[in-house]
TIGUGU-419274 format. One record per residue: residue in three letters; x, y, z of N, C-alpha, C, O in turn. Coordinates in steps of 0.2 Angstrom, whole numbers, plus 5000, padded with zeros to 4 digits. Layout:
# TIGUGU-419274
ALAXYZXYZXYZXYZ/...
***
This chain:
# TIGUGU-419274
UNK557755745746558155685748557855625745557255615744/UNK558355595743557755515738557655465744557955455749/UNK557155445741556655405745557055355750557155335756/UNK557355325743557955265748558855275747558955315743/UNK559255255749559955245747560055235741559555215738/UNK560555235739560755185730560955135733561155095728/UNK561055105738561155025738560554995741560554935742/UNK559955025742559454985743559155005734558555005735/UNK559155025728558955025725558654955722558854895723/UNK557954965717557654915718557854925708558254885705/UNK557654975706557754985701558155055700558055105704/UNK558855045694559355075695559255155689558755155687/UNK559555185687559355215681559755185674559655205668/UNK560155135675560655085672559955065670559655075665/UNK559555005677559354945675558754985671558754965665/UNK558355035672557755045669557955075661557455075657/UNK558455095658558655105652558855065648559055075642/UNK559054985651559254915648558654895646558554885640/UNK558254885651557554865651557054875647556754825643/UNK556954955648556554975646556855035638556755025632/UNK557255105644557455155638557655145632557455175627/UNK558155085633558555065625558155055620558355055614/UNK557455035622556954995616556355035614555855025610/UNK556455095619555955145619555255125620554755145616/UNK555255085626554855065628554355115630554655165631/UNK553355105632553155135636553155095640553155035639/UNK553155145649553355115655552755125659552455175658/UNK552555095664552255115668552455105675552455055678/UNK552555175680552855175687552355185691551855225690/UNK552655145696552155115703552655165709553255145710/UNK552455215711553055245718552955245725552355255727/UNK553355235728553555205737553055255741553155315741/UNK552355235744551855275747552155345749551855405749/UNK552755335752552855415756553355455752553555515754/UNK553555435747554055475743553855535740553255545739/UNK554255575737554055645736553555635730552955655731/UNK553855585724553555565719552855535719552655505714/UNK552555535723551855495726551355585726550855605723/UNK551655595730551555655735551355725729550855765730/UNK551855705722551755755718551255725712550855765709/UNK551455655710551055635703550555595704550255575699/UNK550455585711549955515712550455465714551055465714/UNK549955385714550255335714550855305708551355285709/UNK550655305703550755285696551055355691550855415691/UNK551255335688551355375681551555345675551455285675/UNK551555355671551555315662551655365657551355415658/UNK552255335651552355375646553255325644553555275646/UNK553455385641553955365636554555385638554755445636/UNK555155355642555655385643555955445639555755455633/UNK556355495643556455545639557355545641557555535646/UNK557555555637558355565636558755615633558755605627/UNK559155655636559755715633560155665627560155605629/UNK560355665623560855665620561455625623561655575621/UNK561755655627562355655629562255585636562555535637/UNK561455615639561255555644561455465640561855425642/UNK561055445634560955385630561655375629561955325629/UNK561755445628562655395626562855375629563055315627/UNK562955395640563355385642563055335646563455305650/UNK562155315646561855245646562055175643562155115645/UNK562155205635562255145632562955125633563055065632/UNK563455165636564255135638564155105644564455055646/UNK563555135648563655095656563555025655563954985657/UNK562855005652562554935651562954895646562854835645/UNK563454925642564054885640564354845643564454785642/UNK564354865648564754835654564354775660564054795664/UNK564354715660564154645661563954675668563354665670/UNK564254705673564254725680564154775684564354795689/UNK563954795678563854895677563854935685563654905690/UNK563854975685563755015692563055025693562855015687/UNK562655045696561955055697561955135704562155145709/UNK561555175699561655255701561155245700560855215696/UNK560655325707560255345704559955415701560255435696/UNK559455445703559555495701558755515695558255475696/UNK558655565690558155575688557755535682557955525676/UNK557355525684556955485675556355535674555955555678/UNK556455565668556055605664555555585660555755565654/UNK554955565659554555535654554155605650554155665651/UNK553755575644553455595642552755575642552555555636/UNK552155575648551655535649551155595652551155655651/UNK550855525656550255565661550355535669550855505670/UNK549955545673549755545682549155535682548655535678/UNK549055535688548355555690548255605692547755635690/UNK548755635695548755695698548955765689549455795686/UNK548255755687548255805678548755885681549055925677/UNK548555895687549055965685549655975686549956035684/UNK550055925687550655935689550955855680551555845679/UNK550555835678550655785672551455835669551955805670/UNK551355885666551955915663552655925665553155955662/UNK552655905673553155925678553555875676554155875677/UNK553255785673553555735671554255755667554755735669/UNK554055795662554755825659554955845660555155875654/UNK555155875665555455945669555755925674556455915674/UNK555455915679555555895686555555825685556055805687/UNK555255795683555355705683555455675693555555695698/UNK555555635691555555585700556355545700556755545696/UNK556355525704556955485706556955405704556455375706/UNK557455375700557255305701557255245709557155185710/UNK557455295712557355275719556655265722556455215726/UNK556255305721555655325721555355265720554955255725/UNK555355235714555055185710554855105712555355065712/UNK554455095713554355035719554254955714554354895715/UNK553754995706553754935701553654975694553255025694/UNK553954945690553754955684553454885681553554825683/UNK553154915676552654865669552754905662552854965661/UNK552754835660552754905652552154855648552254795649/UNK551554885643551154835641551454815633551154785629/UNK552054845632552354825626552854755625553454735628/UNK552554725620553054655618553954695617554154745617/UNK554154645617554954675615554854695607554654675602/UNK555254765609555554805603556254795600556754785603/UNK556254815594556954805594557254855594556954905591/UNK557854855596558254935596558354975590558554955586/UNK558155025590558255085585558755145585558855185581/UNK558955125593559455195591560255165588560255105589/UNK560855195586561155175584561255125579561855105577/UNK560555095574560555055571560755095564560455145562/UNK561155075560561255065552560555055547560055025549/UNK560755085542560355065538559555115535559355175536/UNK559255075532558555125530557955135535558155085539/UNK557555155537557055155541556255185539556055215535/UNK556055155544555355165542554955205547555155185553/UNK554555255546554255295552553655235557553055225555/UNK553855225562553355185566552655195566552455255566/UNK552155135566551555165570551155195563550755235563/UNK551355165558550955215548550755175546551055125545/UNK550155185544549755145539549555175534549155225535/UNK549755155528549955175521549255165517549055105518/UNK548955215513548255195511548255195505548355255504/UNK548155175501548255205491547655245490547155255492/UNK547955265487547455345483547355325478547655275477/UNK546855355473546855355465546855415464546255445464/UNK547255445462547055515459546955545454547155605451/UNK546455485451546455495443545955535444546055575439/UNK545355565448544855605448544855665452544455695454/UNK545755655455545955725457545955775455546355785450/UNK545455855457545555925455545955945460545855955466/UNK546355965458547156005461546856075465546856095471/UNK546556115459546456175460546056175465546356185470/UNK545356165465544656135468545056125475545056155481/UNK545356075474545356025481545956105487545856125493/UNK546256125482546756185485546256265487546356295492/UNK545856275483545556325486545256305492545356325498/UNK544756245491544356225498544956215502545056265506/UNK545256175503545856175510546056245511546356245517/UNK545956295509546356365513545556385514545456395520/UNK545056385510544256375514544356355521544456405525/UNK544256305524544256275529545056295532545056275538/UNK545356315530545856365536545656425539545756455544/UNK545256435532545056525535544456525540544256575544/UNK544256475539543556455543543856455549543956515552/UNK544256395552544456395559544956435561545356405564/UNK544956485558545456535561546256525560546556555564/UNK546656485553547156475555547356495550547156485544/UNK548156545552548256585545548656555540548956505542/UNK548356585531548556575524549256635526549156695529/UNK549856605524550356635522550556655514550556615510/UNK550656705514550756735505550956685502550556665497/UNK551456635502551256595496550656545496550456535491/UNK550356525501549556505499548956545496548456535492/UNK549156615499548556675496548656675490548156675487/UNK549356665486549656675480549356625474549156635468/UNK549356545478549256485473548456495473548256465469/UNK548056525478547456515479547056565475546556555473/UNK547556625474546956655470547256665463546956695459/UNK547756635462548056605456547556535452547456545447/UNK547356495455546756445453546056485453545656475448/UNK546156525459545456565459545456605451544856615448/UNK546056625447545856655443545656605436545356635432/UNK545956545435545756495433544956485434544456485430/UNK544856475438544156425440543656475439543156465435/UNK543656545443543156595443543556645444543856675449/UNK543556675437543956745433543756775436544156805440/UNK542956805436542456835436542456875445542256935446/UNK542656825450542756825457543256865459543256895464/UNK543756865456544656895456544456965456544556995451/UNK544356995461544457075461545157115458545657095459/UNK544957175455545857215452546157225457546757225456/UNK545957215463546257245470546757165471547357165471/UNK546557125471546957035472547557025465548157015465/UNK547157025460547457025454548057095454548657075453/UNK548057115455548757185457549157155463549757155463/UNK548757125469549457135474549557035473550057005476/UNK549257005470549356935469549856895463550356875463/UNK549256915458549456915452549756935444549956895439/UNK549857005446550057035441550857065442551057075448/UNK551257085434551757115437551657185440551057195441/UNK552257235442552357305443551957325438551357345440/UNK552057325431551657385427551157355425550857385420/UNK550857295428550157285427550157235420549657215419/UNK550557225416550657205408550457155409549957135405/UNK550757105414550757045413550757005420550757045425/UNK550656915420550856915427551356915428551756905424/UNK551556925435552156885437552356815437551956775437/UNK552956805437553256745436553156685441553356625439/UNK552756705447552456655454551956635450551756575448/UNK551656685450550756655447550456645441549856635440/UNK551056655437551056625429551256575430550856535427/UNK551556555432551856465435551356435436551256385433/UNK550856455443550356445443549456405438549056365437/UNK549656475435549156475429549056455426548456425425/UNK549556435422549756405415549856345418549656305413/UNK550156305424550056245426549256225426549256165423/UNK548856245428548156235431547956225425547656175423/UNK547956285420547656255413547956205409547656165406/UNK548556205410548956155408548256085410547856065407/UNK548356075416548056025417547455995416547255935415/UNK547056045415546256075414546156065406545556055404/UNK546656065401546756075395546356135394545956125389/UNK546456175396546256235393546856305391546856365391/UNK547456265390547956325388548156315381548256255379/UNK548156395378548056395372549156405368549656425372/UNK549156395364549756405359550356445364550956425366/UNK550056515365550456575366550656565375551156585377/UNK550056525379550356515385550756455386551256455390/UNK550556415382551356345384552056395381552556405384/UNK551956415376552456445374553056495381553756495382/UNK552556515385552756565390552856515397553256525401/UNK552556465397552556415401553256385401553556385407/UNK553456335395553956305394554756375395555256365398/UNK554456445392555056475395555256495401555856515402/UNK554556505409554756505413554956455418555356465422/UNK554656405416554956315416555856305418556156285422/UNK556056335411556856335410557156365413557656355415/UNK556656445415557156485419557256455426557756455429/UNK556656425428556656425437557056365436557356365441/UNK557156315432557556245434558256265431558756235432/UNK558356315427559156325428559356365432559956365434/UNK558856425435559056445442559156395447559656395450/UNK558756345449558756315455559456265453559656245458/UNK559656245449560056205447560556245450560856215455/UNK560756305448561156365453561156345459561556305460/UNK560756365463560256365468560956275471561556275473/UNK560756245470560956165470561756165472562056145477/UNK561956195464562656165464562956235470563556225472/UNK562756275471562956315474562856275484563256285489/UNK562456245484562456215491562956155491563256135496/UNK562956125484563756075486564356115485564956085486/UNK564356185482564956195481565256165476565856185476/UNK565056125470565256115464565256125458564856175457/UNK565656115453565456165447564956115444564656065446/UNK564956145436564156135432564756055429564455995428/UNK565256055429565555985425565655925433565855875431/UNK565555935436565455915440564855855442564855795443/UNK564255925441563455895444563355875438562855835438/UNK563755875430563555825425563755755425563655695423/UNK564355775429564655705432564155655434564055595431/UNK563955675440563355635443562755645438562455595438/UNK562655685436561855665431562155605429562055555432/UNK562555595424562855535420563055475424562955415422/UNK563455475430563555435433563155415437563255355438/UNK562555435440561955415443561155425442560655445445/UNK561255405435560655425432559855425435559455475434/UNK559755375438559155375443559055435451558655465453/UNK559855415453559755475456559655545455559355585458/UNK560055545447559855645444559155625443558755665446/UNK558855585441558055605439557455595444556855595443/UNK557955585451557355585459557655675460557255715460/UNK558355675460558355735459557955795454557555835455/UNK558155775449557855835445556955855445556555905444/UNK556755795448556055805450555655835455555055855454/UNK556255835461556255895464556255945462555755985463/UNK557055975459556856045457556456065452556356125451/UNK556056025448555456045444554656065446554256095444/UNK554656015453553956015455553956035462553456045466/UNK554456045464554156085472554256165472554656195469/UNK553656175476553356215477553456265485553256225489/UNK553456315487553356335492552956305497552456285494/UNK553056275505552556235507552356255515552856285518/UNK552056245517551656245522551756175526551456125524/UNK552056165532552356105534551856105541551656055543/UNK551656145544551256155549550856215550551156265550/UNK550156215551549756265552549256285558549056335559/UNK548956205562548456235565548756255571549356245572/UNK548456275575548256295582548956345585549256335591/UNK549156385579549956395579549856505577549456525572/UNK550156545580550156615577550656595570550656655567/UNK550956545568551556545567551656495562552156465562/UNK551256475557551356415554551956435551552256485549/UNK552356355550553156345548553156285541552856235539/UNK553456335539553656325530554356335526554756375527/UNK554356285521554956295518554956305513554456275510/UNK555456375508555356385503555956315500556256275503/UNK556056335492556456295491557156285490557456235489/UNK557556365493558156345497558356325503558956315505/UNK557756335507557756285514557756215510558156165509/UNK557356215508557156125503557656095504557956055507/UNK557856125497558456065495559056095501559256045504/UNK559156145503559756135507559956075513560456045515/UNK559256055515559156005518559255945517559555915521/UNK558855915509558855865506559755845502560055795502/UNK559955915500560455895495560955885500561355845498/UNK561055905507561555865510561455815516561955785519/UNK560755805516560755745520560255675518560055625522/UNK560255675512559555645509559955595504560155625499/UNK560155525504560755475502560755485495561255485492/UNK559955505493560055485483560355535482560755535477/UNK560255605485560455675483561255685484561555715480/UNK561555655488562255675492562655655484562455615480/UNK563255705484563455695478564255695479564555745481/UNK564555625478565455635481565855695481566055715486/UNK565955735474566055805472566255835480566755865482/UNK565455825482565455915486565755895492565855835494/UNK565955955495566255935503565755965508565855965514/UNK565255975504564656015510564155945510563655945506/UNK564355885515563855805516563855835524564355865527/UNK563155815525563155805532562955725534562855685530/UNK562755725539562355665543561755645539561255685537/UNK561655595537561155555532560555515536560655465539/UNK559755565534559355545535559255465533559355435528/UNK558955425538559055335537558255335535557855285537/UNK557955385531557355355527557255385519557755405515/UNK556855365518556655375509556355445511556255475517/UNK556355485503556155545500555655565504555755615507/UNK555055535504554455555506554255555514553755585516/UNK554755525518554655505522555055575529554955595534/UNK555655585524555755655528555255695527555055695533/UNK555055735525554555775526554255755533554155795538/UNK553955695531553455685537553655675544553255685549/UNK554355655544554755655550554655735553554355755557/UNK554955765549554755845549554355885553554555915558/UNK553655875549553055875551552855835558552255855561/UNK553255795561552755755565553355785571553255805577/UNK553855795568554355825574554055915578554155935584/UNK553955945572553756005572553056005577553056035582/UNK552555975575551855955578552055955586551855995590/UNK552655895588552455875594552755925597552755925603/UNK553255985594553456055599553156125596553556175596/UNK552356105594552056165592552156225598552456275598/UNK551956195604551856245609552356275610552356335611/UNK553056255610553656285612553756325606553856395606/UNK553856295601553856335595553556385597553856425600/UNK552856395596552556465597552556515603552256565603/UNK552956485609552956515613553756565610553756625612/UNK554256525607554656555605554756625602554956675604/UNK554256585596554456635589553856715590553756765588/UNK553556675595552956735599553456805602553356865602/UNK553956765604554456845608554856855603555456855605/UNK554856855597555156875591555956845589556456865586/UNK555856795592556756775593556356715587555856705585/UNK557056675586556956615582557256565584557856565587/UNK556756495583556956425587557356385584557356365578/UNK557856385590558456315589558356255594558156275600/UNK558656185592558556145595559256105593559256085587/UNK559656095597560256065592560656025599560556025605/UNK561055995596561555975601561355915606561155865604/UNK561555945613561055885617560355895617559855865620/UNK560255955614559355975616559255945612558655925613/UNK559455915605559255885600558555835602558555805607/UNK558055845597557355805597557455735594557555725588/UNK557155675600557355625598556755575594556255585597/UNK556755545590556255505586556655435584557255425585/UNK556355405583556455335581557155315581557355295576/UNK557555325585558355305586558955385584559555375585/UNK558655435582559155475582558855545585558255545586/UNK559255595585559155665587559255685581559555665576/UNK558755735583558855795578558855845580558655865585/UNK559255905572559055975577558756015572558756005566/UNK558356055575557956105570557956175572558056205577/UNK557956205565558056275568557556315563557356305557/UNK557356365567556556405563556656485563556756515568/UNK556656505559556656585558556156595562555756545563/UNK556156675565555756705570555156715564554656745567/UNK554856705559554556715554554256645551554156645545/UNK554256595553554056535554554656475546554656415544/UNK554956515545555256475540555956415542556456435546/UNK555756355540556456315543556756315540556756305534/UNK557256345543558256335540558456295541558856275537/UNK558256245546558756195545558556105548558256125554/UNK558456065549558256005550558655935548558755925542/UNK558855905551559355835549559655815556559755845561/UNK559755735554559955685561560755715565561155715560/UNK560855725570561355715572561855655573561555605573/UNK562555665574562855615575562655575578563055525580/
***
């Protein structure tokens, strides 16, 4: 039973998402001594409102209105208590706004983000410049899967791949026939394969240590993987090849943010620690994502547009990444009972003004990620 009537409410769930939810305030709640909410979280609680999808919608049409109705009912956060064992029950169970005797928030006014138009920028980042004129690629790539294996957190085949693909670069001598067979070489042993010749011959490429006969082999598996992935492309818009020359011509800068992608990505590793499960995108996951939701990529032609990420290139990824982190545990609790995670719709995960939905093969790979209506 809630603590008091809704016409004694002090704070309404109208007023506390005017106030506070719309700007994605942190909040801090004070609750009425004998209320349930006392009783279960302590005095106080703090953290980030949390909202369904379908809830903010039909908040932002209440507070449209100059004289709105005032309802009460459940507030979900994303915070702590005092009371640390029942903290997670915040998002779950949550308290009543009835309950609520004061809120504070120690944040200045924000300005709104959900609904807004336009480009965006990931909150809360501090951009640091790099020189990577004295960067070793190879070097810096072995030791990073070093210090994975150290603390326990698994290399998936295409890292084992790129790792002892350098490893054959840097130290030949190290490369057992047993790695060199199941890593690097083809079927009949003749030659490598086309993963970790790409590898190789980049690395020396770099190193300047590749001689005549391997740029030669180089430059031909080069052509092959970018006019398959070109495939690969015009097959997810649905377009033919007179088409996508259209737009190279017609949008020159955008074909060569494009074409940069299909030449230099790579299989990737989006999330790895504290996980049975690390989650990775090869490059038909990739572009599938970026070529219909990514603004430079969207190409008029096709009829396969969806919902348009409101950041630059580099910055989805990291949305990604930081989305994926904050439901490590759910994820792995998932992909643990062999099923595969979705999150879409009103469960959609909400970040800096929009939902998203993501969806992850039982085998850690993402199919699919992009903003919601």
């Amino acid at each position: 039973m809630n603590f008091l009537k809704d016409k004694d409410l002090i704070y309404s769930l109208e007023d506390i998402y005017k106030y506070g939810g719309q700007f994605d305030k942190f909040l801090a709640f004070w609750f009425y001594y004998k209320s349930d909410a006392y009783h279960k979280y302590g005095p106080s609680a703090y953290g980030h409102l949390i909202y369904k999808k379908n809830e903010r919608q039909n908040l932002e049409l209440a507070i449209g209105n100059e004289n709105y109705e005032k309802s009460d009912g459940k507030i979900f956060i994303d915070g702590s208590c005092e009371n640390k064992e029942n903290a997670e029950s915040l998002k779950t169970e949550g308290f009543y706004a009835s309950e609520v005797s004061k809120i504070l928030t120690p944040d200045n006014f924000k300005e709104k983000q959900y609904k807004i138009g336009g480009l965006k920028e990931i909150p809360n980042t501090i951009k640091i410049p790099w020189d990577f004129t004295e960067w070793d690629h190879e070097a810096m790539t072995i030791y990073n899967a070093q210090i994975k294996k150290r603390n326990g957190w698994k290399l998936l085949e295409h890292e084992l791949l790129e790792v002892h693909s350098y490893a054959f670069v840097l130290y030949p001598e190290e490369v057992s026939d047993h790695i060199k067979d199941k890593y690097l070489l083809n079927q009949d042993g003749s030659d490598f394969n086309d993963d970790a010749a790409l590898f190789i011959y980049g690395a020396k490429k770099r190193r300047n240590i590749i001689d005549a006969e391997e740029v030669k082999k180089f430059k031909i598996l080069l052509k092959r993987r970018r006019i398959s992935r070109i495939g690969i492309v015009r097959k997810e818009l649905g377009i033919s090849e007179r088409q996508f020359n259209s737009f190279k011509h017609a949008h020159p800068e955008r074909y060569r943010e494009l074409l940069g992608a299909i030449l230099t990505f790579n299989t990737e590793t989006l999330y790895f620690s504290n996980t049975n499960f690390p989650i990775y995108w090869d490059f038909e996951r990739f572009i599938h994502i970026y070529i219909r939701h990514y603004h430079n990529f969207i190409i008029d032609d096709s009829t396969y547009k969806g919902t348009k990420f409101q950041y630059n290139y580099k910055d989805i990824r990291s949305i990604a990444c930081l989305i994926i982190e904050s439901l490590n545990k759910e994820i792995n609790a998932v992909l643990s009972s062999g099923k595969p995670y979705n999150k879409y719709g009103d469960q959609g995960y909400y970040f800096n003004g929009n939902y998203y939905t993501l969806r992850i093969e039982s085998d850690g790979r993402l199919m699919a990620f992009h903003p919601l209506e």
